[in-house]
N, CA, C and O atoms as a CHARMM CRD file, in Angstrom:
* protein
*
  208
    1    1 UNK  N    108.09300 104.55800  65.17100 PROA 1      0.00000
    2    1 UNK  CA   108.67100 104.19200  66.44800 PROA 1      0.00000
    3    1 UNK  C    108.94100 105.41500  67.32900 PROA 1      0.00000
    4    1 UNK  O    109.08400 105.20400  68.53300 PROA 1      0.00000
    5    2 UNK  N    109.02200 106.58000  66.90300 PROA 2      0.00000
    6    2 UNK  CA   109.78300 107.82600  67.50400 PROA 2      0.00000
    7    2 UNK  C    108.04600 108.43700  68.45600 PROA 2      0.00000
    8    2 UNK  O    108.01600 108.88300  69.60300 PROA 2      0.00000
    9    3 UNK  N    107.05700 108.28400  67.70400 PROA 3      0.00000
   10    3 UNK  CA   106.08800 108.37000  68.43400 PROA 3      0.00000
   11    3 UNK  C    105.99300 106.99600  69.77000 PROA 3      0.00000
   12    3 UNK  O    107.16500 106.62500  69.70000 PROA 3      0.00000
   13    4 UNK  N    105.86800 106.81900  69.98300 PROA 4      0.00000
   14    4 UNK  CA   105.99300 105.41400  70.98500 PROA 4      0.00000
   15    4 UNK  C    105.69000 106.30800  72.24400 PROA 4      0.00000
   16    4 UNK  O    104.76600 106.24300  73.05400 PROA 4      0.00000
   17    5 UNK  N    106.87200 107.25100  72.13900 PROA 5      0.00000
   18    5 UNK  CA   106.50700 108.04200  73.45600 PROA 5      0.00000
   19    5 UNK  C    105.54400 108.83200  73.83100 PROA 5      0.00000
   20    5 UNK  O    105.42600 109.34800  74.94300 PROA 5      0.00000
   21    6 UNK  N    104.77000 108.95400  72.82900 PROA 6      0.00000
   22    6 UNK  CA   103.11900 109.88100  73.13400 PROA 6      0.00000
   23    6 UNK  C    102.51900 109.12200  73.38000 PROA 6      0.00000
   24    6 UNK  O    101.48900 109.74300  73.64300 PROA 6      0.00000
   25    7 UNK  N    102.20100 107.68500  73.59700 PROA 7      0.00000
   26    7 UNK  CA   101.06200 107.00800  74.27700 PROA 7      0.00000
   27    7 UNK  C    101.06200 107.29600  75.82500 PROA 7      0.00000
   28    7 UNK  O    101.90200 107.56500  76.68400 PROA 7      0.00000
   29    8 UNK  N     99.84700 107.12700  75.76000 PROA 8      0.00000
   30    8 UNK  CA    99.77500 107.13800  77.13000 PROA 8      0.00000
   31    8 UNK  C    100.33300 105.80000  77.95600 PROA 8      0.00000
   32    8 UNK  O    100.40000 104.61000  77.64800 PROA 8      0.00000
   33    9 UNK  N    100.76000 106.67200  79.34200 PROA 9      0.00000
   34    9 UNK  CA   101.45000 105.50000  79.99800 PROA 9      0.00000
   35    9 UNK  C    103.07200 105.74100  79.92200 PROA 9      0.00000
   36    9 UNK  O    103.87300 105.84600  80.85100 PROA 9      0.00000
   37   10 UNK  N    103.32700 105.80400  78.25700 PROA 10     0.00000
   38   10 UNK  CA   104.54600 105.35400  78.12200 PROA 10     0.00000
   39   10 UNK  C    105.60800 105.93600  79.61000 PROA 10     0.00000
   40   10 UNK  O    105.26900 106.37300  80.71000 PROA 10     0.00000
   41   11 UNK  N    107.13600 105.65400  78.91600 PROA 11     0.00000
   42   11 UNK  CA   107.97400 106.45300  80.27300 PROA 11     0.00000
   43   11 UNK  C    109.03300 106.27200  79.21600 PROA 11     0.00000
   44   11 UNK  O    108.90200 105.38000  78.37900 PROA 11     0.00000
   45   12 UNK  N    110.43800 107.35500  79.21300 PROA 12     0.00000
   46   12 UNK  CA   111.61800 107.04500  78.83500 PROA 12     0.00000
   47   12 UNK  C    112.31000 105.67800  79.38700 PROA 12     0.00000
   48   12 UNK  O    112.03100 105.15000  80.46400 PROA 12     0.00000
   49   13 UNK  N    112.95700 105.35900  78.74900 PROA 13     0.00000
   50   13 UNK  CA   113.77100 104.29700  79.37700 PROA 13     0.00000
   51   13 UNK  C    115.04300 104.59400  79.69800 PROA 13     0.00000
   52   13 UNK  O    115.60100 105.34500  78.89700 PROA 13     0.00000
   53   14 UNK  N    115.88000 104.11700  80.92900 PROA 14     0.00000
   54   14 UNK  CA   117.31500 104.92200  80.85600 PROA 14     0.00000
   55   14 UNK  C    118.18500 103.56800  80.22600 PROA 14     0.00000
   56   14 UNK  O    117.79700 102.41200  80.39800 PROA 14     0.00000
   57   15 UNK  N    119.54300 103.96400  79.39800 PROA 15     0.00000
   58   15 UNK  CA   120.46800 103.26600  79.02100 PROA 15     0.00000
   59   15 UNK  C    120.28500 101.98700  79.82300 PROA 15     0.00000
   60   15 UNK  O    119.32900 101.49400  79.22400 PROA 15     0.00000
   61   16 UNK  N    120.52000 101.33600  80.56900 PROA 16     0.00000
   62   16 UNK  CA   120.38300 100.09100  81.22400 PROA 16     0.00000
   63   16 UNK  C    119.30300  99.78900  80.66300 PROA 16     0.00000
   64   16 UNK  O    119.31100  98.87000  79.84400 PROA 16     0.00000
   65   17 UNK  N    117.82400 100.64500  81.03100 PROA 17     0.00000
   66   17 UNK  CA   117.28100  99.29400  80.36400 PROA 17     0.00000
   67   17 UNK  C    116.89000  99.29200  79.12600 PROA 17     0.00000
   68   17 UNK  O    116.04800  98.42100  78.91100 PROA 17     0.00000
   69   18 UNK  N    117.19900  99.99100  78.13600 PROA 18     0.00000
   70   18 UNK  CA   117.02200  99.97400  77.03900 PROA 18     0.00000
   71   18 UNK  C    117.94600  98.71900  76.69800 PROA 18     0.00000
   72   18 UNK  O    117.39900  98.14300  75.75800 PROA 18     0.00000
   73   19 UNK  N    119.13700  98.03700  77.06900 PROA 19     0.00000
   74   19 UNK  CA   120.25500  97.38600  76.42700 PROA 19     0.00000
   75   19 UNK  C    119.53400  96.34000  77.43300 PROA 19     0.00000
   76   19 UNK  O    119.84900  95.33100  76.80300 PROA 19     0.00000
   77   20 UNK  N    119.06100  96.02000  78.14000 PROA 20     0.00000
   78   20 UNK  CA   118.33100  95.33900  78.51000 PROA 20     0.00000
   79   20 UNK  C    117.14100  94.44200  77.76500 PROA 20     0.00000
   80   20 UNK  O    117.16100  93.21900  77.62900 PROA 20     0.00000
   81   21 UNK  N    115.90700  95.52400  77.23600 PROA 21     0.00000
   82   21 UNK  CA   115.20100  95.31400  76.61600 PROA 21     0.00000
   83   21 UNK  C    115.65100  94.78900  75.13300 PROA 21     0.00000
   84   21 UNK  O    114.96200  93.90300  74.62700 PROA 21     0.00000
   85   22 UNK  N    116.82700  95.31900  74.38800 PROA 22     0.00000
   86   22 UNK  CA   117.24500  95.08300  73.32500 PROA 22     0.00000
   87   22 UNK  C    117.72500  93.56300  73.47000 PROA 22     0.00000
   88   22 UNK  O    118.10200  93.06800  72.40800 PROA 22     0.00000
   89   23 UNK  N    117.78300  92.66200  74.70000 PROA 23     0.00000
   90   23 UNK  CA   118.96100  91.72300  74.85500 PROA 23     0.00000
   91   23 UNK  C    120.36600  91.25400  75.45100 PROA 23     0.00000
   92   23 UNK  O    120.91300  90.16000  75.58400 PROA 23     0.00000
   93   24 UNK  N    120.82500  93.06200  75.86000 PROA 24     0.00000
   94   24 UNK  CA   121.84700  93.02400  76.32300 PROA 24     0.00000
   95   24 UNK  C    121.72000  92.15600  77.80900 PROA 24     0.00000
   96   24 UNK  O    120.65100  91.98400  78.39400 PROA 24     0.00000
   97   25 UNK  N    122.83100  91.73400  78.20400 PROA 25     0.00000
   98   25 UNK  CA   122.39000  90.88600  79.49500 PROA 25     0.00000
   99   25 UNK  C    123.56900  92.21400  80.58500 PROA 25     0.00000
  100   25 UNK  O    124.71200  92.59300  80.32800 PROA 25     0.00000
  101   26 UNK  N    123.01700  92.43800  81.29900 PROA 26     0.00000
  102   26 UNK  CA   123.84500  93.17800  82.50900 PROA 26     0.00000
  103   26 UNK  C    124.05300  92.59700  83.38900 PROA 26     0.00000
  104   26 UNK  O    123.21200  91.84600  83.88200 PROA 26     0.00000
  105   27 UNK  N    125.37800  92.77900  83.92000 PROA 27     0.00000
  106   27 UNK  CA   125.83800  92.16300  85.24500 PROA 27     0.00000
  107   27 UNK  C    125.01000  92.81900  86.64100 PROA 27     0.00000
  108   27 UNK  O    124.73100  94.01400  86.74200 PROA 27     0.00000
  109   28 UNK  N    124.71800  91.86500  87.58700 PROA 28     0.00000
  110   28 UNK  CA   124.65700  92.25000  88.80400 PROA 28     0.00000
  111   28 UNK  C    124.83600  91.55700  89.63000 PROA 28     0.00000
  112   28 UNK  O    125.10000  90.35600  89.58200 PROA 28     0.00000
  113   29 UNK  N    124.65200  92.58200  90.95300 PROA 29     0.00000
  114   29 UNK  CA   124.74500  91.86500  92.21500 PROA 29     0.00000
  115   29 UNK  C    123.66600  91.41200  92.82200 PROA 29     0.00000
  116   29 UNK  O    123.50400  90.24800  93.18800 PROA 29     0.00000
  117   30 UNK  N    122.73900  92.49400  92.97400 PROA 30     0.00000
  118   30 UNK  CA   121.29000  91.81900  93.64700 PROA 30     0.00000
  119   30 UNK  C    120.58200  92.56000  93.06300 PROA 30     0.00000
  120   30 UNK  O    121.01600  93.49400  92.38800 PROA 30     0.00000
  121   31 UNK  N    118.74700  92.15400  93.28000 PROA 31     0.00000
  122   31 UNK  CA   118.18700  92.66300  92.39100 PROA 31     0.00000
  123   31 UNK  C    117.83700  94.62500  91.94700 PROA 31     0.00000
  124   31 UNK  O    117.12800  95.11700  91.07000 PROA 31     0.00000
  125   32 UNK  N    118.64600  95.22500  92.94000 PROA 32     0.00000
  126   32 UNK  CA   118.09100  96.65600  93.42500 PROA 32     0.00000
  127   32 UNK  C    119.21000  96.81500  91.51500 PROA 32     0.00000
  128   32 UNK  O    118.82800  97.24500  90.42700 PROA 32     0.00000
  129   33 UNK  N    120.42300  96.30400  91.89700 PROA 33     0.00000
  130   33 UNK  CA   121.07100  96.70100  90.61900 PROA 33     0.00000
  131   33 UNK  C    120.26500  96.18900  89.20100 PROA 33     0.00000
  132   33 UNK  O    120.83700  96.47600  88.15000 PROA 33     0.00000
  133   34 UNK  N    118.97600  95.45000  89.10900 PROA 34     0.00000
  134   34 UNK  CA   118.86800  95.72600  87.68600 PROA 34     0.00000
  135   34 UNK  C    117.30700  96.74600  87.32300 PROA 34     0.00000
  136   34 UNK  O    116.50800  97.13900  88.17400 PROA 34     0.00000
  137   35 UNK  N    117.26300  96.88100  86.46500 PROA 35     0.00000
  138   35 UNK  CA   115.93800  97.85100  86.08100 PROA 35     0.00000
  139   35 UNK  C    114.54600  97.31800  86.51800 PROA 35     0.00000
  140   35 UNK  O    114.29500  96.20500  86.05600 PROA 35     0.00000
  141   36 UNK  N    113.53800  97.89200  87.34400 PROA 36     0.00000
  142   36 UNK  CA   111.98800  98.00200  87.59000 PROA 36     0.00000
  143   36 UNK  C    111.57600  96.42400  86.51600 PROA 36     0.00000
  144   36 UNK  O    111.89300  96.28900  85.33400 PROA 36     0.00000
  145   37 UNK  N    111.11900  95.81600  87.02700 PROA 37     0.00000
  146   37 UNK  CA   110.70300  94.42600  86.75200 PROA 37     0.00000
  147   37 UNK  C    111.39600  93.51600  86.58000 PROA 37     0.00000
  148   37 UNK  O    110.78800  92.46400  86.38000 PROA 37     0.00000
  149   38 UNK  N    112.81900  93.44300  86.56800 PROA 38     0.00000
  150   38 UNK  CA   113.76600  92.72400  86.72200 PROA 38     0.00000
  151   38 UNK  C    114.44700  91.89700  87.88000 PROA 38     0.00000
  152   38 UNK  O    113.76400  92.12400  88.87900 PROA 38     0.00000
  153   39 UNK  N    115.02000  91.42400  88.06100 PROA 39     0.00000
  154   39 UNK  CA   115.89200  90.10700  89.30500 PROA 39     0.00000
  155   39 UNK  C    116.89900  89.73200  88.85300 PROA 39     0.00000
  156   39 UNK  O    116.93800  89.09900  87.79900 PROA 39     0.00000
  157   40 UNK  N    117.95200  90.04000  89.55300 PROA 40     0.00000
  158   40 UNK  CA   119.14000  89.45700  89.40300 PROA 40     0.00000
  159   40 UNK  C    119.16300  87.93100  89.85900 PROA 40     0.00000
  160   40 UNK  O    119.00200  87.60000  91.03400 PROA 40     0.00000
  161   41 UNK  N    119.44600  86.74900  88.48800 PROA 41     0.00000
  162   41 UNK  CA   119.40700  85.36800  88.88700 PROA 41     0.00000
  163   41 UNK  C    121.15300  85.08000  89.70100 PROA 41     0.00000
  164   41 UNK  O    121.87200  85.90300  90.26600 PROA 41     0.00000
  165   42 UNK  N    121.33500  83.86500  89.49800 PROA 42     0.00000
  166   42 UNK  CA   122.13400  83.15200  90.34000 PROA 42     0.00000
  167   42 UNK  C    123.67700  83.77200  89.63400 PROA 42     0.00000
  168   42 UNK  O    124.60200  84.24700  90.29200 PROA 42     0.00000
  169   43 UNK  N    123.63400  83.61700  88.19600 PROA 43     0.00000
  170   43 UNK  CA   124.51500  84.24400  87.29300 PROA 43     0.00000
  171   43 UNK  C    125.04700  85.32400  87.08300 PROA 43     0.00000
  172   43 UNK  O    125.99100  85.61700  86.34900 PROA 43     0.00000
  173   44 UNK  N    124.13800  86.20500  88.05100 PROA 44     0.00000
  174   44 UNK  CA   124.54700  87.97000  88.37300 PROA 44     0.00000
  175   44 UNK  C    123.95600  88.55700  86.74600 PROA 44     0.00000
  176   44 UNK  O    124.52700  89.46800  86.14600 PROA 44     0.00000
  177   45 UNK  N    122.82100  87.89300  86.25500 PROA 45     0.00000
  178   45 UNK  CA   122.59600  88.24600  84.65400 PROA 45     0.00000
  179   45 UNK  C    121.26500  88.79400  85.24200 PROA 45     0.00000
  180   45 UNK  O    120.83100  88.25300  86.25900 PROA 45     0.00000
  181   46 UNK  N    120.54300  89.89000  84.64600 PROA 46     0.00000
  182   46 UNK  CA   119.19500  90.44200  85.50900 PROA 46     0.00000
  183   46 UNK  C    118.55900  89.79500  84.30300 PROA 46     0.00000
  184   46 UNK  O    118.96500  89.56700  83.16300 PROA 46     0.00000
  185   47 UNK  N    117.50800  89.59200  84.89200 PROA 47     0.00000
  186   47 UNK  CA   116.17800  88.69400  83.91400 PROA 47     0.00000
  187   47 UNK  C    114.62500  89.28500  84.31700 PROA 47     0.00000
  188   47 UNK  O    114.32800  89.38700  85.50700 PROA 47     0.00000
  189   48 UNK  N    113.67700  89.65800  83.27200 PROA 48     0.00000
  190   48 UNK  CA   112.46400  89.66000  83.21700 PROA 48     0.00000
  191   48 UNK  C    112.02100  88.74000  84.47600 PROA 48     0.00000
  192   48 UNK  O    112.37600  87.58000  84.68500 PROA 48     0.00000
  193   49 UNK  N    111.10400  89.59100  85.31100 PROA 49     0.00000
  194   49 UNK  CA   110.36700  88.67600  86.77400 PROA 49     0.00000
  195   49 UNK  C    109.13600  88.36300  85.74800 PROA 49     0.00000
  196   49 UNK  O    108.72900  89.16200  84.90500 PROA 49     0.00000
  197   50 UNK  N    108.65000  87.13200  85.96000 PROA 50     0.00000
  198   50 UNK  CA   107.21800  86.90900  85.31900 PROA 50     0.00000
  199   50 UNK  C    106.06500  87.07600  86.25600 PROA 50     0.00000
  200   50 UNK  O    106.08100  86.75000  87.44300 PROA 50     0.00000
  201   51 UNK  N    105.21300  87.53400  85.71000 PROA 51     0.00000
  202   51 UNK  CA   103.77000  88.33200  86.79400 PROA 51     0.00000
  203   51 UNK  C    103.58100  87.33100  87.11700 PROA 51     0.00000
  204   51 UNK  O    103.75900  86.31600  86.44400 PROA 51     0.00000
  205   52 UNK  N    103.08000  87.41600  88.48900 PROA 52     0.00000
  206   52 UNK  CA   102.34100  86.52200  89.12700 PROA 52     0.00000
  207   52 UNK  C    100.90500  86.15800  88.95000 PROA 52     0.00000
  208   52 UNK  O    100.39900  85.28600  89.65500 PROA 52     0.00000
């Protein structure tokens, strides 16, 4: 797992969205407050946007 980050592409993740990705649900207000592919729903909970 510690390699992960030598692929190509990869990127660090910062704290938010790592606890994100793990499950954690974060509060917000609108979508600028949650992490790069994310949307803050109605619940102020940021959620995975699904590709179009």
């Amino acid at each position: 797992m510690k390699r992960l980050k030598e692929l190509p592409g990869a990127k660090t993740l910062s704290k938010k969205e790592q606890q994100t990705v793990k499950g954690g649900r974060s509060k917000c207000i609108d979508d600028i407050s949650c992490p790069d592919g994310y949307g803050c729903d109605p619940f102020g909970v940021c959620r995975l946007i699904p590709a179009a």
